[in-house]
N, C-alpha and C positions, 0 to 999 in steps of 0.2 A: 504494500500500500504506500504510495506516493505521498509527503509531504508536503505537497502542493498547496500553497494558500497559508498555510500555519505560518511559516518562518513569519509573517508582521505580526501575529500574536502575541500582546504581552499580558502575561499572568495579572489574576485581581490583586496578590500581593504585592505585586511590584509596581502597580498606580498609587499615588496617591489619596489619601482619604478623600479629599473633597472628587477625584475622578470618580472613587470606589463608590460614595455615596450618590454621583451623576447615573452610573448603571445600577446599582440597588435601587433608584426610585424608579427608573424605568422599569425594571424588571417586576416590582411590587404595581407599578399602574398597570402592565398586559399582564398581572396573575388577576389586579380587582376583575379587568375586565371578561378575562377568560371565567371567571368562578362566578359574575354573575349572568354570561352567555349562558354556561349550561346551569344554572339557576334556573333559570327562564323557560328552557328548554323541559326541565323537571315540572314547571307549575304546568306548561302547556298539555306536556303528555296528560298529564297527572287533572284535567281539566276533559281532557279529550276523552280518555275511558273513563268518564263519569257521567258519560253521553250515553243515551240511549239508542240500543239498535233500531238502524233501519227497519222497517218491517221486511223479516227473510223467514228462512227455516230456519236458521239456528235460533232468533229470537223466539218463534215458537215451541220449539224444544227446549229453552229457557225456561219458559210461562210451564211449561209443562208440567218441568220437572221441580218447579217451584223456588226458580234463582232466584231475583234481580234481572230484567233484560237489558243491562250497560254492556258498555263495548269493554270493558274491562272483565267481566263474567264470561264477556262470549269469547274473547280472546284465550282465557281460561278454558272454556271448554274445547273450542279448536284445538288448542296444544294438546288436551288431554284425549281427543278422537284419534288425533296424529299418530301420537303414542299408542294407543290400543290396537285402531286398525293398520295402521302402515308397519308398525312395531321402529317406527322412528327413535333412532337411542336420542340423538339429540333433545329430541320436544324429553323424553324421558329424564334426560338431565337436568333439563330449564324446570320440570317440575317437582323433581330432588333441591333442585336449589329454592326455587320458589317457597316451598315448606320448610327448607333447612335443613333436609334428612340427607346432607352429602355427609360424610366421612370419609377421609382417604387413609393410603395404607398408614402412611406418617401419624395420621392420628389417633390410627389404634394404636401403632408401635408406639405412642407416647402416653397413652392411657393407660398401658400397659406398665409401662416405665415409672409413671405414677403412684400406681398401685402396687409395686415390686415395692416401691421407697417408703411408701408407707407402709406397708406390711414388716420393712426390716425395720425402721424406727418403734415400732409397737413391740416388735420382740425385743428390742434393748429397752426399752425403758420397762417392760416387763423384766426381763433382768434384772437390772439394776435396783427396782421394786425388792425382788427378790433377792437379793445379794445384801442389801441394809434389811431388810427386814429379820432374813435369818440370824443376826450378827446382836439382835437386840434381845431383850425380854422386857416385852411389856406388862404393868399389872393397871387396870383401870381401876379407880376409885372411885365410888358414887358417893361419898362423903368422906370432907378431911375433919380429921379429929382434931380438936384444937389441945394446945399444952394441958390446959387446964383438964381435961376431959378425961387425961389419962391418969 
């Protein structure tokens, strides 16, 4: 890979403060404006499936089955025909995800790992429980006699 272009690059550390602070405000005005682009874009969707469907078939098999007929429900239910009839793993995914019922291998392997670490910390401090307790003799008293008493 060619070098091309780089050689007039100079490092953020080697400008000046007042230069470093001229590209930090640029760079913080196109993150405002990018972060409130897909802002926007998030109310719009998010406005748009809370529309009610066309009148179709799906919307009637909505009504049918006793959804909501929004474009948000029927979108729902299309992924979820995809998946059944076509046996689409994709739509399958989106609707693993959509519930939240993903897991990957990493994250049993670390549930696992969790559960390993707590199960040894439980046996040492069982232990330890044990190792001071054998080493004592306790006698509980349900009353102290006082000097006098005796």
């Amino acid at each position: 890979m060619s070098n091309k272009g780089h050689d007039n690059l100079i490092p953020l550390n080697e400008r000046t403060k007042d230069e470093q602070r001229k590209i930090q405000k640029k760079g913080g005005i196109a993150s405002g404006k990018a972060r409130r682009k897909k802002a926007n874009l998030k109310r719009t969707m998010e406005e748009l499936l809370k529309m009610d469907l066309p009148d179709s078939k799906l919307k009637q098999q909505l009504v049918a089955i006793g959804i909501d007929p929004s474009m948000e429900q029927g979108l729902a239910l299309s992924v979820l025909l995809k998946a059944i009839n076509k046996g689409n793993h994709q739509a399958f995914e989106t609707i693993q995800k959509t519930i939240q019922q993903t897991t990957t291998l990493q994250d049993r392997q670390e549930q696992k790992a969790r559960i390993a670490k707590l199960q040894a910390e439980t046996e040492k401090i069982k232990k330890e429980e044990e190792q001071s307790s054998a080493g004592l003799n306790l006698t509980i008293v349900d009353e102290w006699l006082e000097e006098d008493d005796e």
